[in-house]
C-alpha positions as CSV (number, residue, x, y, z in Angstrom):
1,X,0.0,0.0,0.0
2,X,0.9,3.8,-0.8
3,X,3.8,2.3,-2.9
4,X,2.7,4.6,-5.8
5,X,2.2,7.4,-3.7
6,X,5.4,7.1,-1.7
7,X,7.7,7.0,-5.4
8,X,5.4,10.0,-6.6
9,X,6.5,12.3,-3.0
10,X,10.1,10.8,-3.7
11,X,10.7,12.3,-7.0
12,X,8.7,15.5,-6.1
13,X,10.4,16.5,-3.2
14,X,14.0,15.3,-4.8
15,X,13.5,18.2,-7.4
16,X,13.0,20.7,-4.3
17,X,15.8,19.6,-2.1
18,X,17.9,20.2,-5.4
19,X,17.2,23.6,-5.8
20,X,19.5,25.9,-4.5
21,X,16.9,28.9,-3.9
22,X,13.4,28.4,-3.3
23,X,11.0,30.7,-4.6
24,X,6.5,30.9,-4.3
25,X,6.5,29.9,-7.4
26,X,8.9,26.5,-7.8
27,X,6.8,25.6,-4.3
28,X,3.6,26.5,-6.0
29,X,4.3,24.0,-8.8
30,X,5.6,21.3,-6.4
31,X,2.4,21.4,-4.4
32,X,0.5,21.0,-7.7
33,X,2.3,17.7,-8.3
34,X,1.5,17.0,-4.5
35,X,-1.9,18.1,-5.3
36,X,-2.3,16.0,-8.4
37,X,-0.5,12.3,-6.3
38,X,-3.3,12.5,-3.5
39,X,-5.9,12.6,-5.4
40,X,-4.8,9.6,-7.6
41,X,-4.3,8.4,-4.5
42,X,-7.7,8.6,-3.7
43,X,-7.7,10.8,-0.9
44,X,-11.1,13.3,-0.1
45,X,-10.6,16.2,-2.0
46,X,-11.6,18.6,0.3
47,X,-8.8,16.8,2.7
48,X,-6.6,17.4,0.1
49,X,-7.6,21.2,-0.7
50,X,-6.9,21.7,3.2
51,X,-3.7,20.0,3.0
52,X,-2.1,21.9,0.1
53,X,-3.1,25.5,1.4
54,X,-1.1,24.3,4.8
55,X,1.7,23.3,3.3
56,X,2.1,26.7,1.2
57,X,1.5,28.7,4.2
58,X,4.2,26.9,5.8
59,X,6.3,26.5,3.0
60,X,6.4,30.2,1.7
61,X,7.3,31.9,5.1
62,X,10.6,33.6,5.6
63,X,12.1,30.8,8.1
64,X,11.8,28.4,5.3
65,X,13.0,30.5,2.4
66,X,15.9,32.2,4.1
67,X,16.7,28.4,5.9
68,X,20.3,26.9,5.0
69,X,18.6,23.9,3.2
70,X,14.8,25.6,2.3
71,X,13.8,22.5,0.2
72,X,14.8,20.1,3.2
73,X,12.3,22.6,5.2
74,X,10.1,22.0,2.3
75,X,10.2,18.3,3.4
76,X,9.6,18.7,6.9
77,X,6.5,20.8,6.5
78,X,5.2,17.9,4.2
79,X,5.7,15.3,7.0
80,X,4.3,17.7,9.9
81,X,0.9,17.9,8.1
82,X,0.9,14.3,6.9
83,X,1.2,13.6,10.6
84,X,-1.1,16.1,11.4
85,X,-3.6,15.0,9.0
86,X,-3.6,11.8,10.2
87,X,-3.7,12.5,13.8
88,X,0.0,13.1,15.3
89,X,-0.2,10.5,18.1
90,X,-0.6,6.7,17.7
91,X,-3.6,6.0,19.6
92,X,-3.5,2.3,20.1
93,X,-5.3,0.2,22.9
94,X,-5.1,0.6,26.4
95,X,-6.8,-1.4,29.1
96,X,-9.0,-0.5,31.4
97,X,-7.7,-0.2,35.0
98,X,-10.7,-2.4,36.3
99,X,-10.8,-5.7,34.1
100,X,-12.7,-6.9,31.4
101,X,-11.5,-4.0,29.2
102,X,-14.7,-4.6,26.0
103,X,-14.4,-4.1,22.7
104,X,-17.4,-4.7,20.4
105,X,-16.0,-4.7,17.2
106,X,-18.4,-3.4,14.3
107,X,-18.7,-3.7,10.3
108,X,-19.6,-4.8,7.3
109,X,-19.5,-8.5,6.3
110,X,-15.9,-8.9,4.1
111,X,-13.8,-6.5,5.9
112,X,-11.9,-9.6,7.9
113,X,-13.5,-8.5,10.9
114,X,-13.6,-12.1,12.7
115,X,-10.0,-12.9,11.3
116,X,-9.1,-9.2,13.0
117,X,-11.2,-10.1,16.6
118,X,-8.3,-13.2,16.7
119,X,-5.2,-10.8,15.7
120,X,-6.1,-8.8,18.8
121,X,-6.9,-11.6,20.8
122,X,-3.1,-12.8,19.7
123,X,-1.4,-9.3,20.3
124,X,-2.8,-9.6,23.7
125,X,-2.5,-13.1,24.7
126,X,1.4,-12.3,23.6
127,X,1.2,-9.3,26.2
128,X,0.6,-11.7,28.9
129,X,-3.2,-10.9,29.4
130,X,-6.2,-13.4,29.4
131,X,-8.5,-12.9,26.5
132,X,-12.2,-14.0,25.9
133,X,-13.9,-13.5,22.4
134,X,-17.5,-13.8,22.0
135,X,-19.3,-14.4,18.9
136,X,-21.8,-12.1,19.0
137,X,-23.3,-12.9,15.4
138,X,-25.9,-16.5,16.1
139,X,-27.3,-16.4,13.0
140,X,-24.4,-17.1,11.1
141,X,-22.9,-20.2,12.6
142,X,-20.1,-20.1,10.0
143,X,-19.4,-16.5,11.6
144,X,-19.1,-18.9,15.0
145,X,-17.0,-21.7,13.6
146,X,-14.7,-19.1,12.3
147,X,-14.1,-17.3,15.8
148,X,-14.5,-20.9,17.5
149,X,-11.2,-22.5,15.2
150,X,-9.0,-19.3,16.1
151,X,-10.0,-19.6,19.3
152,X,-8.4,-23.0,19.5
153,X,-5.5,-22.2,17.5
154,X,-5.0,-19.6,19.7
155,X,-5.6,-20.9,22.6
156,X,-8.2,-18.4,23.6
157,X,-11.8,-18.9,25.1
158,X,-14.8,-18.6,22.8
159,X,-18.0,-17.9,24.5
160,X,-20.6,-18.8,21.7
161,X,-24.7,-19.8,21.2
162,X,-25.8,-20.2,18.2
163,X,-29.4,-19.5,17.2
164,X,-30.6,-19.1,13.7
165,X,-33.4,-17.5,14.8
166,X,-32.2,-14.9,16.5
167,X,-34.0,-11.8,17.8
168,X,-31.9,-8.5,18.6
169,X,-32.6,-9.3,22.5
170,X,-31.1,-12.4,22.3
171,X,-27.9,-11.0,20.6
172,X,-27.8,-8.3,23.5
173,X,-28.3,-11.2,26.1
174,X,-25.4,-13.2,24.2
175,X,-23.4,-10.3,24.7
176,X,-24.3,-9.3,28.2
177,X,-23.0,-13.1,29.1
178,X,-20.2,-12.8,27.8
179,X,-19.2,-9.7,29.7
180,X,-20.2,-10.7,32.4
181,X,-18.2,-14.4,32.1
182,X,-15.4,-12.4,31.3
183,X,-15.8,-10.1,34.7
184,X,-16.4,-13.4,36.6
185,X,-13.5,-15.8,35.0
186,X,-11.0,-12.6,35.6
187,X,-11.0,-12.0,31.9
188,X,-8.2,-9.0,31.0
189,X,-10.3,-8.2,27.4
190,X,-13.6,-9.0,26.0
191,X,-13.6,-9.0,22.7
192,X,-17.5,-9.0,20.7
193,X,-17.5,-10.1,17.5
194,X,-20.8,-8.8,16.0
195,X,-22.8,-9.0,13.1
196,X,-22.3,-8.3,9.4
197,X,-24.1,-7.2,7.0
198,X,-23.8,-6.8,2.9
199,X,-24.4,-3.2,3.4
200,X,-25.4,-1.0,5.9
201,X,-29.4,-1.0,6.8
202,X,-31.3,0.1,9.9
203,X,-31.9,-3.7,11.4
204,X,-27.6,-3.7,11.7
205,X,-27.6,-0.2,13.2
206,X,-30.1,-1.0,15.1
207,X,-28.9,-4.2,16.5
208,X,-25.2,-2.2,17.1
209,X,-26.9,0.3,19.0
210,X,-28.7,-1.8,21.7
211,X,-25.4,-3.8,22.6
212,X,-23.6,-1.1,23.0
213,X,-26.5,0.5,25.1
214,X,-26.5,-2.8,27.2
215,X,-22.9,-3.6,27.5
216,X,-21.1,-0.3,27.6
217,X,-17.9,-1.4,25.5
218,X,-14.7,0.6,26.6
219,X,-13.9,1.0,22.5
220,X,-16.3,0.7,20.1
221,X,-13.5,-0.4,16.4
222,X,-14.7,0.0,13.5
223,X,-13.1,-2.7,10.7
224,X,-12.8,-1.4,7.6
225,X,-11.5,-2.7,4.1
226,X,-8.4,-0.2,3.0
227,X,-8.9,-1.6,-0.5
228,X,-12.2,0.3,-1.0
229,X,-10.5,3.5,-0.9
230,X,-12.9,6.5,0.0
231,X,-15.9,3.9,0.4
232,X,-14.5,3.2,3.2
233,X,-14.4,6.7,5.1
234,X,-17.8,7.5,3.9
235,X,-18.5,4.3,5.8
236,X,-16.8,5.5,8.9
237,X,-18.9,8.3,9.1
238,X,-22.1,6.2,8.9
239,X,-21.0,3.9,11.9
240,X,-20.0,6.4,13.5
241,X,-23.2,9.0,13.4
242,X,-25.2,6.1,14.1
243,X,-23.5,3.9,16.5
244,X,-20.4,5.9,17.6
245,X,-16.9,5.0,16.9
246,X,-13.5,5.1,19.2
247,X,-11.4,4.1,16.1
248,X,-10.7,2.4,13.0
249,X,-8.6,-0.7,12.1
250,X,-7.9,-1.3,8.4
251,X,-7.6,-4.3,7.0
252,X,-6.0,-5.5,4.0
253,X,-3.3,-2.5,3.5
254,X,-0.8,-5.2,2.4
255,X,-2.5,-5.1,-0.8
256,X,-2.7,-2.1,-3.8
257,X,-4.8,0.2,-1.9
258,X,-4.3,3.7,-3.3
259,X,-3.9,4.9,0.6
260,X,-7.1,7.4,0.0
261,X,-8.6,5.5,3.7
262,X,-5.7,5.7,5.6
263,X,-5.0,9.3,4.9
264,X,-8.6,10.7,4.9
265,X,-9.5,8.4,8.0
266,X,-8.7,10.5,10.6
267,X,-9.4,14.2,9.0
268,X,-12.8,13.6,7.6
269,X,-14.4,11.6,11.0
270,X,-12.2,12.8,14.1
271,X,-11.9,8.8,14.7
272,X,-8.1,7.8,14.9
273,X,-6.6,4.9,13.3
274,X,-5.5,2.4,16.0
275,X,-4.2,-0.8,13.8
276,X,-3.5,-1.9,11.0
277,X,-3.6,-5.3,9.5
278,X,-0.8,-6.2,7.0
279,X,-1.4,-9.8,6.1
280,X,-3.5,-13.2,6.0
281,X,-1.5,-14.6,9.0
282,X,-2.9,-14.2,12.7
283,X,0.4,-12.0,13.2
284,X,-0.2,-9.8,11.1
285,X,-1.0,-6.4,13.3
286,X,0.3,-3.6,14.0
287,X,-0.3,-0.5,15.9
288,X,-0.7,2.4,13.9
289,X,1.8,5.0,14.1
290,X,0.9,8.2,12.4
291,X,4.6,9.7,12.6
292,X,5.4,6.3,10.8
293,X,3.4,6.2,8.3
294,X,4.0,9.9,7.2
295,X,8.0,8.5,7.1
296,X,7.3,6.0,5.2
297,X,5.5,7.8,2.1
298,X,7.6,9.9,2.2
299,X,10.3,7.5,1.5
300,X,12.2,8.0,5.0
301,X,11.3,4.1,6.0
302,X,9.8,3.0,8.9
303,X,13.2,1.9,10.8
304,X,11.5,1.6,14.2
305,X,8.6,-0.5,13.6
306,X,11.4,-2.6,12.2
307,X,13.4,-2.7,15.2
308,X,10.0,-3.6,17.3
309,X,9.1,-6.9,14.6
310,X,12.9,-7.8,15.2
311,X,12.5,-7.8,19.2
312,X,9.3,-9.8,19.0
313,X,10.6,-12.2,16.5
314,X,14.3,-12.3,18.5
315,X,15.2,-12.7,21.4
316,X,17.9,-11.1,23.3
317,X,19.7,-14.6,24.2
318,X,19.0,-15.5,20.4
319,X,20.6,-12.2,19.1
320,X,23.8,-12.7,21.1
321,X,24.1,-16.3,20.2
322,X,23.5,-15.8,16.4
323,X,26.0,-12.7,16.6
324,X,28.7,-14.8,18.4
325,X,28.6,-17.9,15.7
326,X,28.7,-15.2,13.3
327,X,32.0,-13.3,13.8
328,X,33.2,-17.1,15.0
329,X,34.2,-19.9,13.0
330,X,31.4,-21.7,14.4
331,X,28.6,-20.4,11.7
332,X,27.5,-23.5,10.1
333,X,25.1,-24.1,7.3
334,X,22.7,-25.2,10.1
335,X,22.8,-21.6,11.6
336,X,22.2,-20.4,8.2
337,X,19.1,-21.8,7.5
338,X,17.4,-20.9,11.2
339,X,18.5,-17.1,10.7
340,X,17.0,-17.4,7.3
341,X,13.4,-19.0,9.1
342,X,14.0,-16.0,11.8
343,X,14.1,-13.7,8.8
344,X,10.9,-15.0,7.2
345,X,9.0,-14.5,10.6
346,X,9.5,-10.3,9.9
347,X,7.9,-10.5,6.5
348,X,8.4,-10.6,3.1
349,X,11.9,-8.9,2.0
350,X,9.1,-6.4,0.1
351,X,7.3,-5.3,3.4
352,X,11.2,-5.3,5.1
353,X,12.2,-2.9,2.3
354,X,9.4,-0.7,3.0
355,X,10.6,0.3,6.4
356,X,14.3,0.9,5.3
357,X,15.4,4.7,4.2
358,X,15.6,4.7,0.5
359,X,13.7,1.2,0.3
360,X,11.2,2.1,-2.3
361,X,14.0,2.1,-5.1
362,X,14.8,-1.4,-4.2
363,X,11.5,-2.4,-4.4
364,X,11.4,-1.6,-7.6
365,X,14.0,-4.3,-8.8
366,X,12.4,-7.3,-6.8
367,X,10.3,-9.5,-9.0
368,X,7.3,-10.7,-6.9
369,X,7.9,-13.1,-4.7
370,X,11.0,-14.5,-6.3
371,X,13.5,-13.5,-3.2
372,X,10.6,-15.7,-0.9
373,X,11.1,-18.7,-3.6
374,X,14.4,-18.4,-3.7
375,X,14.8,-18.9,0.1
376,X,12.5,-22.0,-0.2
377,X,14.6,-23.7,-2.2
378,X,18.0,-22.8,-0.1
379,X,16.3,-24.3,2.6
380,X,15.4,-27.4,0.8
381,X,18.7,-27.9,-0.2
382,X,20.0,-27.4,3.5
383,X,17.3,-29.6,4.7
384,X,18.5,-32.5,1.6
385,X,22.1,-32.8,4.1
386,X,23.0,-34.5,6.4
387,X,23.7,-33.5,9.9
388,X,27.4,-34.2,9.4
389,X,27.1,-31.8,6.4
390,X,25.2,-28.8,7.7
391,X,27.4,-28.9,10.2
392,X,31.2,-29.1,8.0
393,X,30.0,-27.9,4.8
394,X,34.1,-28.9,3.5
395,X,32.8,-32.6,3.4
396,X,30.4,-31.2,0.5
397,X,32.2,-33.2,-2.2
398,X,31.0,-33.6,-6.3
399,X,28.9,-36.7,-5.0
400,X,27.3,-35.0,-2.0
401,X,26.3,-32.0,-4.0
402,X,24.9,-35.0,-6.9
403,X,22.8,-36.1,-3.5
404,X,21.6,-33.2,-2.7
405,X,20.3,-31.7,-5.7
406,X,18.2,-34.6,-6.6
407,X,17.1,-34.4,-3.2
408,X,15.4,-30.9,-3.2
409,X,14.7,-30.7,-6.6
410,X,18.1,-28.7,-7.4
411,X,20.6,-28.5,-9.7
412,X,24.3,-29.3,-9.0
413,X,25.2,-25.5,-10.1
414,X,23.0,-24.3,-7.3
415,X,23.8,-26.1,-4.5
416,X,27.3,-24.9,-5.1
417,X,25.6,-21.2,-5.6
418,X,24.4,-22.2,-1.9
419,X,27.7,-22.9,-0.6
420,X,29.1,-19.8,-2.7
421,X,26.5,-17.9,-1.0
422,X,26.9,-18.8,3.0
423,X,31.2,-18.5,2.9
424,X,30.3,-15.0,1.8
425,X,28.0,-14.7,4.1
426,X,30.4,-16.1,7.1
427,X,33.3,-13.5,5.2
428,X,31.0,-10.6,5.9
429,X,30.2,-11.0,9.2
430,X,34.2,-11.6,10.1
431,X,34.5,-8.1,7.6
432,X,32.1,-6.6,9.6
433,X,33.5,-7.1,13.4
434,X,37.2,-7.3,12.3
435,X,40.4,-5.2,12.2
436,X,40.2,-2.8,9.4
437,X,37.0,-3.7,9.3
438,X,35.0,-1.0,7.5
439,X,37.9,-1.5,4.7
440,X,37.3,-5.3,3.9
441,X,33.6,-5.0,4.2
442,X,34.1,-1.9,1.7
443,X,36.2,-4.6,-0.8
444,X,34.1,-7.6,0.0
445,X,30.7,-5.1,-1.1
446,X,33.1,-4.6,-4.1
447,X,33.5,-8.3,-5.0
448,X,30.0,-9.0,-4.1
């Protein structure tokens, strides 16, 4: 998501920073091409029209123009409104001080609101705290079985009735029970999984409207589809005049959503943005960081949420050990393959790319998933050895490497590519930590 939108700011504000003097007019024609990559972006115009005249106030006054480095400046004014319009501070999830914290989570029936109740039930059961989800939708016992299998892959209590016949008093008494369960069992966060609909009628709002009344949910999350684009705030606004919204999570932003939701969100309904999901797997949520996000398009990367998927995926006694077989002689093919398995647990090399400085022009040159396959098929090699092997890859003789290509599926050339491939790998971490080391790493990036 916002790929297109991130290249567009990159190239735009390149041709600023590379001006010597900045003038009203170079600005003015800069903010047109600003202008011109939110709305293809698919962001409100009004939100847009708002956004531009902010960013020329700003951008025009004497402290910029007179600056050392005025099209820097430029730059920063860009990424204090893009924060501002998209509300500053991350507002996340806190619980309550007297447990169950509730969350009744609300809309429309394809959003990946049930696979979201679990991704928060996951982020947290990980935080230590007990979790109860209740499927508050009995008329759609597929909407139960869904919640009910997460549940148990989980590990998390489902408190569920099904009833195909049922009345909006029975869905409030569904949900009352499991509150109060949740109060009673010493539950940390309630989680209500409510119904769907195909659309938005007044039976839903209805429906919404007298659980809330009955339950009195601490948040109130609206989950939206990012991929709909401005659909998607004009849905906001609905739940939120009618039932009355905390915040949004947005689903699906892994995909080629334009970014119109996630920047108009927040500007159009007062309702922050408090996660994000960025894949299919049950993992796959974060916290929304407006600061971050405003990086990020603007091709800065996203370093820090980096660093946090690294510490939840590593841990410190992992780090250490990985770094100390590294600069030793002890790095084996073995090691290689679980660092490579650690690396796969932070995402796809795309979504990793994404959150590094200058990222967006590697993107560019990665076809697909092709880095993903290739790692599939190191490991299957690595996996075709023996224990003796992966451990003293100098056994590795013409018949060994015969062995292990027909065993994964490989060809002779590219299990010695693999071997190729993890001494340079051992080389630069020894270049790296090292004597002289910033000058052999310089002529091993060289060779490379």
């Amino acid at each position: 998501m916002l790929d297109a939108l991130s290249d567009k700011f990159e190239k735009i504000l390149k041709k600023l920073r590379g001006q010597g003097v900045l003038t009203e007019h170079n600005i003015g024609e800069a903010l047109k091409e600003v202008r011109l990559a939110l709305l293809e972006a698919d962001v409100n115009f009004k939100i847009v029209k708002d956004f531009i005249e902010r960013v020329r106030v700003k951008a025009v006054g004497q402290e910029v123009l007179q600056s050392l480095t005025p099209g820097h400046q430029v730059v920063k004014v860009v990424w204090d409104e893009l924060c501002d319009m998209m509300g500053r501070e991350k507002a996340g999830l806190a619980l309550h001080s007297q447990p169950p914290t509730v969350v009744m989570m609300v809309g429309l029936q394809g959003a990946g609101k049930t696979t979201t109740c679990g991704k928060l039930g996951r982020l947290f059961k990980g935080q230590g705290k007990r979790v109860l989800l209740v499927a508050a939708d009995p008329r759609r016992p597929a909407a139960g079985d869904q919640l009910s299998s997460l549940g148990r892959d989980l590990g998390i209590d489902v408190h569920r009735v099904d009833n195909a016949q049922a009345t909006q008093a029975d869905v409030v008494r569904i949900c009352q029970a499991g509150v109060e369960r949740g109060r009673e069992q010493g539950f940390d966060l309630v989680v209500l999984d409510t119904g769907g609909r195909l659309h938005i009628d007044d039976a839903l709002m209805g429906e919404l409207v007298a659980v809330k009344t009955a339950v009195a949910p601490h948040e109130v999350l609206l989950v939206a589809d990012a991929m709909t684009g401005q659909d998607a705030v004009t849905m906001a606004t609905q739940f939120d005049q009618k039932v009355g919204l905390t915040g949004v999570i947005l689903t699906k932003v892994e995909g080629d959503a334009r970014g119109g939701a996630v920047l108009s969100i927040r500007a159009v309904t007062g309702k922050p943005i408090k996660f994000l999901g960025v894949g299919e797997k049950l993992d796959a949520l974060e916290v929304f960081h407006p600061d971050r996000m405003a990086s990020r398009i603007l091709g800065m990367g996203d370093v820090l949420s980096l660093i946090e998927k690294a510490q939840a995926t590593f841990t410190q006694e992992q780090a250490e050990e990985a770094q100390q077989r590294l600069t030793s002689n002890s790095f084996t093919l073995e090691d290689f393959r679980k660092q490579m398995a650690q690396m796969n647990k932070l995402g796809s090399l795309e979504q990793i790319l994404g959150m590094l400085p200058g990222g967006q022009k590697l993107k560019s040159v990665i076809e697909g998933d092709k880095p993903e396959r290739e790692m599939k098929r190191v490991t299957a090699m690595i996996d075709s050895m023996t224990t003796r092997e992966r451990r003293d890859h100098t056994i590795i003789n013409g018949s060994r490497k015969k062995r292990i290509a027909r065993g994964s599926g490989a060809s002779v050339q590219e299990v010695n590519r693999l071997i190729k491939q993890f001494l340079s790998a051992k080389k630069l971490a020894k270049a790296m930590t090292g004597t002289g080391g910033r000058r052999q790493l310089a002529q091993l990036m060289r060779s490379m």
